[in-house]
C-alpha positions in Angstrom: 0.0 0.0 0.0 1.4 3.1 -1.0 2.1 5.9 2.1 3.6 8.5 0.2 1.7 12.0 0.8 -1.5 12.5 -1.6 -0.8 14.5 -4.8 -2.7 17.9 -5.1 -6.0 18.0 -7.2 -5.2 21.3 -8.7 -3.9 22.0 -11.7 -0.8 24.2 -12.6 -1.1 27.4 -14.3 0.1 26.4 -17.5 -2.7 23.6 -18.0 -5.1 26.3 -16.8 -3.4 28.1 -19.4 -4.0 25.5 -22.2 -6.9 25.2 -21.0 -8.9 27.9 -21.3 -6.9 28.8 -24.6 -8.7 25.5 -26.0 -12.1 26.8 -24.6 -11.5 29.4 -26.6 -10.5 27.8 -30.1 -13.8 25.8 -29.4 -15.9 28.6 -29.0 -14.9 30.5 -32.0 -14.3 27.4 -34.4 -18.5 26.6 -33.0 -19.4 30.5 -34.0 -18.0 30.5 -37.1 -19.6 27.4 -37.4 -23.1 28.6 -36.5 -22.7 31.6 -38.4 -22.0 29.6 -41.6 -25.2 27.2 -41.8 -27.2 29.1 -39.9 -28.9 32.5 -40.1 -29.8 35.2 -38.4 -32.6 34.5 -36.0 -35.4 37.1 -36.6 -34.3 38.2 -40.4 -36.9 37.7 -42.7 -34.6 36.4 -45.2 -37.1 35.2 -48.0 -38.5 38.8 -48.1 -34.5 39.9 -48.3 -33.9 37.8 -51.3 -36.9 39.1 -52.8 -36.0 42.4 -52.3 -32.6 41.7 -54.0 -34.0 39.7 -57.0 -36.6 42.3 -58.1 -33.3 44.8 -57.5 -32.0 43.2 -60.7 -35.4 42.6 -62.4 -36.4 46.4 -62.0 -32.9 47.5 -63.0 -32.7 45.0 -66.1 -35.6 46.5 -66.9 -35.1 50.2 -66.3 -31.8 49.2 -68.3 -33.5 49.3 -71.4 -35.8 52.4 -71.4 -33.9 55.9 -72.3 -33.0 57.6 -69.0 -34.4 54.9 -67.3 -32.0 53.4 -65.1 -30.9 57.1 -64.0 -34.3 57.5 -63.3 -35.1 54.1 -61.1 -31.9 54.2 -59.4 -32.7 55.8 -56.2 -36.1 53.5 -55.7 -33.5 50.5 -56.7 -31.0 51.8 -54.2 -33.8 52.2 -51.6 -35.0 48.9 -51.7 -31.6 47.1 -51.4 -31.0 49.7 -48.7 -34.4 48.2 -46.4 -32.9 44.7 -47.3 -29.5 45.6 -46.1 -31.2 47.2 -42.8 -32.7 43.8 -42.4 -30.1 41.3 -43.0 -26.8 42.9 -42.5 -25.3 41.3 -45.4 -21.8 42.0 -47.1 -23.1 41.1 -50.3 -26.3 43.5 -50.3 -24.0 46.4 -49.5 -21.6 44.9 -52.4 -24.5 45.6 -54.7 -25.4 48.8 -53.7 -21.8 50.1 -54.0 -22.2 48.3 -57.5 -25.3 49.8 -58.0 -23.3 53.5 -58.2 -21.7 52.1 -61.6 -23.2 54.2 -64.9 -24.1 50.8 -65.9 -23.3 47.4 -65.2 -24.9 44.8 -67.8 -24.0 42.0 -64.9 -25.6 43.7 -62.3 -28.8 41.5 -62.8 -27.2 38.4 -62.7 -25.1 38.8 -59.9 -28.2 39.9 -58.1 -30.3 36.5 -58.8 -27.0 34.9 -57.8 -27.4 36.9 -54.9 -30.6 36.1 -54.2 -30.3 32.0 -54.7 -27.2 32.2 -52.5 -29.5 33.6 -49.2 -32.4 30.8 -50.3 -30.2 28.1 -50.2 -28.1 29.3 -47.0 -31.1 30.7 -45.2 -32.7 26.8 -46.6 -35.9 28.8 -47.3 -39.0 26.9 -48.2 -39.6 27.3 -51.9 -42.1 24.6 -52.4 -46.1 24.9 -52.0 -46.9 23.4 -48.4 -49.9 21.2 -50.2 -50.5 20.2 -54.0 -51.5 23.6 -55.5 -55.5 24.0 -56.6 -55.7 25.1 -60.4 -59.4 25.0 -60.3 -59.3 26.9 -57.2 -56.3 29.7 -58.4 -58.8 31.2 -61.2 -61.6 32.3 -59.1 -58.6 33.7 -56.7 -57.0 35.4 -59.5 -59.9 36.9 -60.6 -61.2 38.4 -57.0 -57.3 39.4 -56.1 -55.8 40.4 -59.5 -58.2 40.7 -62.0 -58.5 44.3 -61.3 -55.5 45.4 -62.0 -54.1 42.7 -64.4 -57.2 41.8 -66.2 -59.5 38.8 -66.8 -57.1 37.3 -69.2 -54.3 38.0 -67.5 -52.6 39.9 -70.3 -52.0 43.6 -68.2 -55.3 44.7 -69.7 -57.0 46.2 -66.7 -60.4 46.3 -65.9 -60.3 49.8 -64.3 -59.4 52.7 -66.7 -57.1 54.2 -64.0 -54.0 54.9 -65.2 -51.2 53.1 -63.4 -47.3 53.4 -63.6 -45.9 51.2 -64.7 -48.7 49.2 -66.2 -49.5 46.1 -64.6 -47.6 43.1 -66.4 -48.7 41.0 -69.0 -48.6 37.6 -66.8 -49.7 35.2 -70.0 -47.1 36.7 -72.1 -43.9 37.7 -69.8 -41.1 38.5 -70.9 -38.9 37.4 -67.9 -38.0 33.8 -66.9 -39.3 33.4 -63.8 -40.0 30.5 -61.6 -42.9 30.0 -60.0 -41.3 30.8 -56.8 -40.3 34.1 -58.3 -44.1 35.2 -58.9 -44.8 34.1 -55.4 -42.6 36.1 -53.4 -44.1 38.8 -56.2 -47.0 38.2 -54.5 -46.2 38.0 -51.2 -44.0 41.3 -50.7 -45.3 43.1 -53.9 -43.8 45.2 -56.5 -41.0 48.1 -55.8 -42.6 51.5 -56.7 -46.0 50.1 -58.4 -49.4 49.5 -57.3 -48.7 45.9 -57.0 -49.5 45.3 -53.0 -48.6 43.0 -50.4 -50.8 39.8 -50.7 -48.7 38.2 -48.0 -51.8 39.4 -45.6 -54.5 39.0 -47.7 -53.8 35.6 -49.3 -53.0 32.5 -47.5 -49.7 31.0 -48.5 -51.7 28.1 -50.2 -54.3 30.7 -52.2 -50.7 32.3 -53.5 -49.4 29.2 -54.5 -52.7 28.1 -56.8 -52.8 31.5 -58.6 -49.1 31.2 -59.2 -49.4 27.8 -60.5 -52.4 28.3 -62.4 -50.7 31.6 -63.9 -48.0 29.0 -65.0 -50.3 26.7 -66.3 -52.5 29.0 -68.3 -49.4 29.6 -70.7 -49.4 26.9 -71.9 -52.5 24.9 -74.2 -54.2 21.7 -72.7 -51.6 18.7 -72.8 -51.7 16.8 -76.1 -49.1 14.3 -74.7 -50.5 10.7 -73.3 -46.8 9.7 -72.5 -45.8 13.1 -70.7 -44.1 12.9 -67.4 -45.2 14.4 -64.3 -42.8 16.6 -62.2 -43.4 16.8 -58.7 -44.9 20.5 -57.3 -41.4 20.7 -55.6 -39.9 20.7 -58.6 -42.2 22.9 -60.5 -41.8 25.3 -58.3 -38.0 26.2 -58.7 -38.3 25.7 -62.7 -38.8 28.6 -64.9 -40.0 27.4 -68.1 -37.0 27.7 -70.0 -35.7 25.5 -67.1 -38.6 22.9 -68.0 -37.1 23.2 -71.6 -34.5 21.4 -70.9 -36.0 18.6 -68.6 -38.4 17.6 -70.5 -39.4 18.1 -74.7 -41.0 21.2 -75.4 -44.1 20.0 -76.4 -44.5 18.2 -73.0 -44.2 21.6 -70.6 -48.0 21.5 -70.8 -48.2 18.7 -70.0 -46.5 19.0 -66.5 -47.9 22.7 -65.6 -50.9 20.4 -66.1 -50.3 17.8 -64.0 -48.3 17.5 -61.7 -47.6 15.2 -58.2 -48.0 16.8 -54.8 -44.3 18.7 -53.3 -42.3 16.0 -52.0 -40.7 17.0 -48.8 -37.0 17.1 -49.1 -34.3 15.5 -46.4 -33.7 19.5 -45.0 -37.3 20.0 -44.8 -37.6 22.5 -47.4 
């Protein structure tokens, strides 16, 4: 049996030292950590990204008008100004410091790029919650939008009110939008327009049948017996020149048409 004197419990400085300077590693390697997969609690980052996609939308647009862009620059800035008030992100403030170019023909992109980089960090949910409701998105459209977009859809509106800009033709459009795109349209509405905020006034369902059946009205009835059929999911993050090159051209109909319900995805979005 051992009788020498019991050794001291305590440590020495220096492994106090190490000690606490591994604590310390630990907690910044587990914030850096945190700040990379996770975002900000309380930023509404799917109206952020919104914000910074119709940036480039408006200024693509305002691009091509005479004096347009040196017109629409200050509502552009404005809006990725709220967005940067909200989120704090290096890359808004990037693009407005962009912004203050004469003209940038990549400023567009490099906002959707942007935008897709906060949806997929942020892990937004892009998909409609149930199997959108075509029958059910026409008699929506026409109480909600109908007014100001027309019956058909085409940016013929039924009051003579002059608005400006004109509402969009949403039959016929000119940009390549996913459905997602329209929806967050919808939701946070237009920058400078008399497009509101539906995000109140629609459920999140009701916004996701009159984008789909806005989708689906493009197109003719399907002709195609052998068509596949995408997945709502899907749909949903597929513009139609997207569709174009999943599936023959003659079949994108077909699966605006019919489609399966959104399949929930291993991250829940």
């Amino acid at each position: 049996m051992h009788s020498g004197a019991p050794r001291s419990s305590r440590s020495s400085p220096a492994t106090d030292s190490l000690r606490a300077r591994i604590a310390t590693l630990l907690l910044i390697c587990a914030c850096k950590n945190a700040s990379h997969t996770a975002p900000d609690a309380g930023v509404d980052w799917a109206h952020v990204a919104a914000s910074v996609y119709l940036a480039g939308e408006d200024y693509r647009e305002s691009r091509e008008l005479d004096g347009g862009l040196d017109s629409r620059r200050p509502a552009i800035d404005h809006l990725l100004a709220l967005a940067y008030d909200e989120s704090g992100s290096a890359d808004v403030a990037a693009l407005r410091r962009r912004l203050q170019k004469p003209v940038d023909y990549d400023f567009p992109q490099v906002c959707k790029q942007v935008a897709a980089n906060i949806e997929e960090r942020a892990k937004l949910p892009m998909a409609p919650p149930g199997k959108p409701d075509l029958d059910r998105g026409a008699p929506v459209f026409a109480t909600a939008c109908a007014t100001c977009h027309g019956k058909a859809a085409d940016g013929v509106p039924e009051i003579a009110s002059p608005m400006d800009p004109p509402p969009s033709d949403l039959i016929h459009a000119e940009q390549s939008w996913r459905p997602y795109d329209m929806f967050a349209r919808v939701t946070y509405g237009g920058l400078e327009t008399a497009m509101p905020s539906f995000g109140d006034a629609l459920s999140v369902q009701d916004r996701w049948d009159v984008v789909f059946w806005l989708f689906a009205e493009r197109w003719p009835p399907c002709a195609r017996k052998d068509a596949a059929m995408l997945s709502a999911s899907e749909l949903a993050v597929s513009s139609d020149f997207d569709l174009s090159n999943k599936v023959p051209y003659d079949a994108i109909a077909c699966v605006r048409w019919n489609f399966t319900p959104p399949s929930p995805s291993p991250d829940g979005r």
